[in-house]
N, C-alpha and C positions, 0 to 999 in steps of 0.2 A: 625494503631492506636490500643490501647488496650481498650480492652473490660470496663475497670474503664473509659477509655475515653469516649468514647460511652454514658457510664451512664451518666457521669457527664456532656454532651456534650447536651443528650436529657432534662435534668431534669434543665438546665439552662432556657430552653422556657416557664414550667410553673411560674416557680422563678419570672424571668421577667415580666411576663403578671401578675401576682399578684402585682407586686411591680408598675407594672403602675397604676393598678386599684384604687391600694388603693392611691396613689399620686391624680388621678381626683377628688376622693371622701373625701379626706383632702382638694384639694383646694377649691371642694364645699361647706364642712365646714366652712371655713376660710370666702368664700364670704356672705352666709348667717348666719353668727353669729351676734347677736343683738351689739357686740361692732364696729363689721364691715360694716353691713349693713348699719348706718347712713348717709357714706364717698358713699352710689351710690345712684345714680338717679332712680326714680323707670322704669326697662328695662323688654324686653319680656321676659328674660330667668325667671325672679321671679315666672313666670305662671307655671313654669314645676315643678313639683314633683321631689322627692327626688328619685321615684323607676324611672323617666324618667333618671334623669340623671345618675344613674347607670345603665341603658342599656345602654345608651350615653357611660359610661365609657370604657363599654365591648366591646363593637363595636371600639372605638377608640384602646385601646388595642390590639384588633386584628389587626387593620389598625397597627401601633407601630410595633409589634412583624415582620410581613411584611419586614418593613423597615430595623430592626435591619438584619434581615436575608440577605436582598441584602446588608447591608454594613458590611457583613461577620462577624457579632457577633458571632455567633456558631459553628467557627475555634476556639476549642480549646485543649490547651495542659496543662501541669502543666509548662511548661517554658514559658509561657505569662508573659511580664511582665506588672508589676502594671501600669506605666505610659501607656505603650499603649493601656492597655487594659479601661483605664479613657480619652483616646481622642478620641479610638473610642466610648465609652459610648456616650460623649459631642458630636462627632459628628454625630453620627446616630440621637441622641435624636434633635438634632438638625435639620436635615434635617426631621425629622415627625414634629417639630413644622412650620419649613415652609412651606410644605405642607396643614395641618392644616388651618394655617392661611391664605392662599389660598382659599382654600374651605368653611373657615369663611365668607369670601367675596362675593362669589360666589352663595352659597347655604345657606346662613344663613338661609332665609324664610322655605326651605326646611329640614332643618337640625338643628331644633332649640336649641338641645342641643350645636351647636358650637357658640351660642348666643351670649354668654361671653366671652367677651377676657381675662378679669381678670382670668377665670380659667384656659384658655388654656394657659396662660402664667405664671399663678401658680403654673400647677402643671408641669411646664418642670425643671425646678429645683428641685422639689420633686420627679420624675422621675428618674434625674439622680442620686440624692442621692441615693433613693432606690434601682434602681439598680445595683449600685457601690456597695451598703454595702448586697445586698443577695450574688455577685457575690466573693465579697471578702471573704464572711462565708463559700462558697464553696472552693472557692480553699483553705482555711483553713483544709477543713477535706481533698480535696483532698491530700494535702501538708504531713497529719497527717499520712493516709494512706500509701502514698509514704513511708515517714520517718520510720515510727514506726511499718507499719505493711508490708513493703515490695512490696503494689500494684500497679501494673501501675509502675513499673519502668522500665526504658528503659536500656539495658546494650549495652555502646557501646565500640565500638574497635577500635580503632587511629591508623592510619598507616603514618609512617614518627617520626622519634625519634628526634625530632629538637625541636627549642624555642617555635615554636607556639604550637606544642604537648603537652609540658611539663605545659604551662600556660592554655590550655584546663583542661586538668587532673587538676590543681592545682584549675579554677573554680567548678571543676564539683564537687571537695572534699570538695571545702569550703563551698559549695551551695547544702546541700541533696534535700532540695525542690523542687531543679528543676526535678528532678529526672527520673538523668543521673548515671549510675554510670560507670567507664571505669574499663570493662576489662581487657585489654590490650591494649601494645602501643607496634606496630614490625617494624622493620625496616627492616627484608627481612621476604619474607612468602612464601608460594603455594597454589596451588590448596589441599593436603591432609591436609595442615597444618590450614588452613580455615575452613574446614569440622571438623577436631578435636574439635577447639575451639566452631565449631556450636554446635556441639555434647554434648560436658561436659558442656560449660559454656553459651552457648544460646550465640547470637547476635543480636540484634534490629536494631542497626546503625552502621554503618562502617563512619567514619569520614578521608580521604584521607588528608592531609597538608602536601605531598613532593612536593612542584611545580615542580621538578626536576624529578620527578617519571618517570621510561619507560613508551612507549605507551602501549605494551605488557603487562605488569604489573598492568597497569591503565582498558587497557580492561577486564583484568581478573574477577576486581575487579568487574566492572559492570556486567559482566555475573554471577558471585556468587551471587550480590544480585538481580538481576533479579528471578533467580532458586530458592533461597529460600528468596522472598519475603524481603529482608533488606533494610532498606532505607539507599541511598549513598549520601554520601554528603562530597564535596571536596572546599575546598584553591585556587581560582583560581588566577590563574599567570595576569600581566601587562594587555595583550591583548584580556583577556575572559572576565579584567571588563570593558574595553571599549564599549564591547559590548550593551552595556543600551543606549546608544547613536547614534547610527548608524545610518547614515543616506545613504538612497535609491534612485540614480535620474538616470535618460538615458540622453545619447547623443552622437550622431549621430547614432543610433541604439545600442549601446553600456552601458550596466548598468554600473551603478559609486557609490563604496559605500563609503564613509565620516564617517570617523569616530571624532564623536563631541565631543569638549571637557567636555562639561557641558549643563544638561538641560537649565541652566540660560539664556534662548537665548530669545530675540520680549519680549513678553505679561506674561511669567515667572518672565521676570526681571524687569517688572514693577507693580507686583503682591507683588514680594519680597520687593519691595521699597515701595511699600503705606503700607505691613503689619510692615515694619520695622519702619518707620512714626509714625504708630497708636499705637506701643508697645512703642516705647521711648520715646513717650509725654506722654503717660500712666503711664511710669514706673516713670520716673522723678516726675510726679506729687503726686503720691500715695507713693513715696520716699522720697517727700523732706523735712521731718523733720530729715531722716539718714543723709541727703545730710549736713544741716546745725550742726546737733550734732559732726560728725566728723570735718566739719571745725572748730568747735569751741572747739575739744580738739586738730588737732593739732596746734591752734594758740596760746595755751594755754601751749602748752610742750615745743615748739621750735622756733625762729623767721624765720622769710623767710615767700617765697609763700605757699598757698594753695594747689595750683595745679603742679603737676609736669609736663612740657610741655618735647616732644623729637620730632627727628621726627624718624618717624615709614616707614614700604616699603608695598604699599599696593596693590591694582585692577594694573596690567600693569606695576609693581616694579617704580610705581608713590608715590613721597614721601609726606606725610601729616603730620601735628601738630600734635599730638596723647596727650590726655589729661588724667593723670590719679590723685589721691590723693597723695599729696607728703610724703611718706615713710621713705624716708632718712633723715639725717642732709642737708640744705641744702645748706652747702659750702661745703658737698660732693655728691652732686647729679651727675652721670654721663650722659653720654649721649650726644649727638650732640647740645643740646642749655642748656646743665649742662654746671661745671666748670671744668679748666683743674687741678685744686688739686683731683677733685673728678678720671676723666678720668686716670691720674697716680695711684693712689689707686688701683683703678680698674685693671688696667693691671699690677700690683704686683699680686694683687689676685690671676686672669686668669692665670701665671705665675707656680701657686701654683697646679700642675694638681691633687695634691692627695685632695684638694678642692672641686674639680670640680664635684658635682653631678649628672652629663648627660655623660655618657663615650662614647664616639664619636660622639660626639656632639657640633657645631662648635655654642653652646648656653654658656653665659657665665651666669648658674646659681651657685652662690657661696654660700655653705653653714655656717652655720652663719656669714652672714656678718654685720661686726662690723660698716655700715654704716648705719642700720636702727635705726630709734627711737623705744621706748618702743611702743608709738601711732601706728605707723607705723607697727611693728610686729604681732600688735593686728588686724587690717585691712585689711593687707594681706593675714591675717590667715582666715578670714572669707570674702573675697575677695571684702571686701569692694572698695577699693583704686581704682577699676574697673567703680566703678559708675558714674565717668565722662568721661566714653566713651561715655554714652549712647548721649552727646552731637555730640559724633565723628559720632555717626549715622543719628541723625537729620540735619547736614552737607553734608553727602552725602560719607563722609571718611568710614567709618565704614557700617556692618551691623551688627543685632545681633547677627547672625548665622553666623559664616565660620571660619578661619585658627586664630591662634593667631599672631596677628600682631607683626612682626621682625623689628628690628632695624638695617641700613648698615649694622652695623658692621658681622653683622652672617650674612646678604645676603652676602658677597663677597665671603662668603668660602662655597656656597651651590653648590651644583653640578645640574646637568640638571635634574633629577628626585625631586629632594627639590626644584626647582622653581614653578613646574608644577602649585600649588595651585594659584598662582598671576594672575589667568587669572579673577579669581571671588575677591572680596573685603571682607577683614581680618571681625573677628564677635564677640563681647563681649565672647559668648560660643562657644564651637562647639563640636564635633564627640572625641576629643581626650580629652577633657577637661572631661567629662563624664565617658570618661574610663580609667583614671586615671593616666594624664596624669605626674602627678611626679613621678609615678612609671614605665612610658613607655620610650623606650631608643628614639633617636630624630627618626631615621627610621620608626620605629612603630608610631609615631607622624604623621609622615609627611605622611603614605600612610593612616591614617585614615584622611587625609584631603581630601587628595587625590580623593580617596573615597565620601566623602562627595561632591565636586563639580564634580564628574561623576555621583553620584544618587541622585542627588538634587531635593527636594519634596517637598511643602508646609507642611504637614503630617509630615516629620522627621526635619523639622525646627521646629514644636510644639510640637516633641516629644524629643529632644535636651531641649526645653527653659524647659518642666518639668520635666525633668529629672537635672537640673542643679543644682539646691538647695540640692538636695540628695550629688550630689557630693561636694558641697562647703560646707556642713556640716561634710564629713566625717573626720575622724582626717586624719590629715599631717602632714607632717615639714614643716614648715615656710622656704622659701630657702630666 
């Protein structure tokens, strides 16, 4: 870690611990303001002083800062990104408000400053503001620093001259903030030829992405940065990401290891299903003024249904109704419960493979196709037309998180590694959808599903669902 890290790493905990303080002592405000005060009952805490409850504060803020520290706040770099760095905010603050309110219970008599629920509950939301927007002012000048005045940059060196190298390099230029910058990208090297490069151009990281790489080659690498201190970090192949799963059992004095498809196994996947519950009655609900404005322009552009029904291949290449906004004209809506004017059309299209915007990819996305309405373009574009899955989730079809749900037709032409995903059930968002996904060829699609149901997290299902808006704002083509 560099020394800017360090800084900026220690100077986070006072930042914090201010931005708590002052959160308790604004909700103490809040509770005892003469327009506020009316709305309570006269309670113990009205006894305590203004200088009690900022020792209260101080104390509690320490308790906080505590907290933040075991939910690993103080892991940081300049390539944090925003979103995770705002669920771990939400969730540590979280977990000191439970707490908290614990020991409200418990020790109130004793502890008369946690008297109040009004302010313990006040100021957790003023908490996380405050400390989202000191942290955010931070990695601003960190960001500044990196950029403009060259500190704390990391210089790393890529080994493997392939697709995934080439779209490293191409983040790491288009993003200085994160601040990475590649030195080089080799495809063959040595041992003198490593020591050069340390020499003239420094190294930080060595980033490996040949999965094909000799072993000999591969060890080298690791002994180089042992000896001089670089951090390594490699591509791993099919069987090293399996490894997150692994399961450990004996019989008949005999170890057996299991390699598991998916955490999603018992009390995971009943964990997944009540959060996915609570989010799609949620979202429906707090939605449905969009839900109704779209039906009622596109009832108003074209006649036909509302909804465009197919079926989709979903958990177990189990087939389900799949519900989205209707797009198309709908005497040519394709699909298995579309029409067969539309299905002909369609396979003219497919036909057409200089069309075809997914290049080896058994996906038939067709570039402007002459079958959407103007409504329809508009919806798509902003991923509206998606909003009645969230019924496919409340059904039990869907979740919100996981693969994007396929139609027959491209199941029949998937091969044994594009199935793999079918084990867990398809999800409004997911892993691929986020990283962009009309610019990813279907391979790259399909192993970040992949992916996603071998390291499947409560955490990175809520760091997918905020991160998703980002992506469905960004500009696209409309396919």
């Amino acid at each position: 870690m560099k020394r800017s890290e360090i800084f900026f790493n220690i100077i986070l905990v006072p930042i914090d611990y201010f931005a708590i303080v002052i959160s308790v002592l604004i909700a103490y405000y809040i509770r005892f303001h003469p327009y506020f005060e009316k709305f309570f009952k006269t309670q113990a805490e009205e006894s305590l002083s203004f200088q009690a409850y900022t020792s209260g504060a101080l104390l509690i803020a320490a308790f906080i800062i505590i907290v933040f520290a075991f939910e690993g706040m103080y892991v940081m770099r300049t390539t944090r990104s925003k979103v995770r760095e705002s669920y771990k905010i939400i969730s540590a603050s979280s977990t000191a408000l439970f707490l908290l309110i614990i020991a409200a219970f418990f020790f109130k008599k004793e502890i008369l400053f946690l008297s109040s629920r009004f302010i313990i509950l006040t100021s957790w939301p003023l908490a996380i503001f405050l400390v989202f927007l000191g942290r955010y002012l931070i990695k601003k000048i960190q960001q500044y620093l990196v950029t403009k005045k060259r500190i704390g940059i990391h210089r790393v060196l890529i080994i493997g001259k392939n697709r995934i190298s080439k779209k490293f390099k191409q983040i790491y230029k288009a993003n200085p903030g994160l601040g990475l910058k590649v030195i080089g990208v080799l495809d063959d090297f040595d041992w003198e030829r490593l020591q050069k490069i340390k020499k003239w151009r420094g190294i930080d990281e060595i980033i490996q992405t040949d999965v094909n790489l000799l072993k000999s080659k591969n060890n080298m690498l690791i002994r180089f940065c042992d000896i001089y201190k670089v951090d390594y970090k490699y591509v791993p192949n099919l069987y090293e990401t399996k490894s997150n799963n692994i399961k450990i059992s004996n019989f008949a004095g005999y170890p057996l290891i299991e390699l598991g498809k998916t955490p999603l196994e018992g009390w995971m996947r009943v964990i997944k299903r009540v959060f996915d519950i609570i989010f799609a009655l949620t979202f429906i609900l707090f939605f449905s003024p969009v839900y109704i404005l779209v039906t009622l322009l596109i009832k108003l552009e074209s006649k036909g249904a509302v909804l465009y029904k197919d079926y989709r291949v979903g958990q177990k290449k189990e087939k389900f109704v799949f519900y989205k906004f209707r797009s198309m004209k709908a005497e040519l809506c394709d699909g298995e419960l579309g029409t067969k004017k539309g299905n002909l059309i369609l396979n003219k299209l497919i036909e057409n493979q200089k069309k075809n915007t997914r290049k080896g990819s058994p996906l038939h996305k067709i570039k402007d196709d002459p079958r959407i309405t103007k409504v329809g373009r508009f919806i798509r574009r902003y991923s509206l037309d998606e909003f009645p899955g969230f019924f496919n989730v409340l059904k039990g079809d869907m979740s919100v998180v996981g693969y994007r749900p396929h139609t027959t037709r491209e199941v029949e032409s998937y091969n044994y590694d594009q199935q793999r995903m079918f084990y867990i059930k398809p999800g409004i968002t997911g892993l691929a959808q986020i990283s962009g996904r009309s610019d990813l060829n279907f391979d790259e699609e399909v192993k970040l599903d992949v992916y996603y149901m071998e390291n499947w997290s409560l955490a990175l299902d809520i760091y997918i669902i905020l991160k998703t808006p980002m992506a469905v704002f960004k500009k696209r083509k409309v396919e």
